[in-house]
N, C-alpha and C positions, 0 to 999 in steps of 0.2 A: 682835573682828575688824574691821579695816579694809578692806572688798567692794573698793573702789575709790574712786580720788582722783575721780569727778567724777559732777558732782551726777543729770546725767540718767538713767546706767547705776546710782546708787541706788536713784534712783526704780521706773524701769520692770522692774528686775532683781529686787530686794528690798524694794520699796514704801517707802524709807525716806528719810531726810534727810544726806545729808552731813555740812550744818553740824553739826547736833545728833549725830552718830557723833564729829565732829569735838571739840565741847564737852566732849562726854561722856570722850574721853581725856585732855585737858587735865585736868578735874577730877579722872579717877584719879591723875595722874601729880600734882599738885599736891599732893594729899592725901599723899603719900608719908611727908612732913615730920610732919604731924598725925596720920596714921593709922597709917601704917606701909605704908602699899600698895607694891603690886609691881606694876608694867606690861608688858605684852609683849603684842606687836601681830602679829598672823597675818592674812597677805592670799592668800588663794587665789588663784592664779593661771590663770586660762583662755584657752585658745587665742584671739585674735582680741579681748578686749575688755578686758584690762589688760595685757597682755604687751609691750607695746612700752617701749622705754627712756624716754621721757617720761614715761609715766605711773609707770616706777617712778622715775625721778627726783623726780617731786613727791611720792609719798607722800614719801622718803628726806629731798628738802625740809623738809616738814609736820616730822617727826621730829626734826628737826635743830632747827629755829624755833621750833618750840613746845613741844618737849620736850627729848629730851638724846640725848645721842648714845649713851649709857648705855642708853638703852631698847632693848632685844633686837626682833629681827623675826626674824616665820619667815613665811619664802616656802614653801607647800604648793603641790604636783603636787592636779591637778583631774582625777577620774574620772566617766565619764557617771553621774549617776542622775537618781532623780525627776523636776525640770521640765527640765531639761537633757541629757536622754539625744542632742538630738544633738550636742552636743557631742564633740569628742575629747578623748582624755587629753593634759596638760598636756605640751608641746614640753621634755624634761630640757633641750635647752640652752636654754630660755628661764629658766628657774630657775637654771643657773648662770650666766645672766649678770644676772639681778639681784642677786645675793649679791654678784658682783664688782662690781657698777655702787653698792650700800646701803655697800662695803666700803673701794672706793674714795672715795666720798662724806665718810669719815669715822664711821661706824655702828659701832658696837664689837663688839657680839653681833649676828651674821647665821646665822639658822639655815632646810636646805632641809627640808622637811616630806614624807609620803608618797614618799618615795622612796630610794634609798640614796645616804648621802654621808655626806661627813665634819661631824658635828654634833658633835664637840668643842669645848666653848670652854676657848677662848686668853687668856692675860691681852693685854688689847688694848695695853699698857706694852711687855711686853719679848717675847710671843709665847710664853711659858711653858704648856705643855700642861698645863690645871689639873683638867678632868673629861672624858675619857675616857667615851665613851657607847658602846654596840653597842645598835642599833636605838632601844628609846625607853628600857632602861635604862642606870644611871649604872654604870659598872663601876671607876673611881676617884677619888675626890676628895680628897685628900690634900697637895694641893698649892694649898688653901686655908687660911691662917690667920689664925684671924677676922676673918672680911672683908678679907682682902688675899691679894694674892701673894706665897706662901711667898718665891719668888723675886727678887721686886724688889722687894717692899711697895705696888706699887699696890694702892689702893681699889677693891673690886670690886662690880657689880650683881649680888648673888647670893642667891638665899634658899635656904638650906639646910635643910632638916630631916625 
């Protein structure tokens, strides 16, 4: 999970470091080559303290710079609990306008979290409907062939199995 692009709201929210959240995906995402790893990055989204278009702009930055455009993001809807209960539930359009802001950007796979929407992915080449989802299951993927687009032959971020 990437909480948030900036270092004080790590801090005082999740006691934790940016930088080092930050390192820490560079090196999954490097290893991909060596390991085989698969990356994909979930930012909860809360009313009032990442929701603004700048801040989704820099993570979408971060993503782009340091990793690839390839790596998937899912933007999740925020519901009150535990230390947070006062909080509200996450603004839906602020969640679809980071998907369009990560999409526009150039992001390949943008995906909304806790909520209902269209979480199919697309071949990001020719816009080929390649897996069809209802809720958090896959319901067809058939228009993958291995690792590419049945349809255009793009190379696709996918792990299947």
């Amino acid at each position: 999970d990437l909480k948030f692009f900036d270092e004080r709201l790590y801090r005082e929210i999740c006691g934790g470091k940016l930088d080092i959240v930050l390192d820490n995906l560079k090196a999954i995402y490097e290893g991909k080559n060596k390991y085989g790893t698969h990356l994909e990055i979930t930012t909860l989204l809360i009313n009032g303290l990442n929701t603004d278009e700048d801040h989704i702009r820099l993570i979408c930055n971060f993503i782009l710079e340091e990793l690839g455009e390839e790596v998937p993001i899912h933007f999740s809807r925020f519901f009150p609990m535990h230390k947070m209960r006062d909080k509200s539930p996450t603004n839906v359009d602020y969640l679809l306008r980071a998907k369009e802001i990560a999409v526009d950007m150039g992001i390949e796979y943008v995906y909304l979290g806790n909520m209902p929407a269209d979480n199919n992915s697309y071949c990001p080449n020719c816009g080929e409907l390649l897996i069809a989802r209802e809720r958090y299951c896959n319901s067809d993927k058939n228009r993958i062939k291995d690792g590419h687009c049945a349809n255009c032959g793009h190379k696709l971020n996918f792990v299947l199995k």
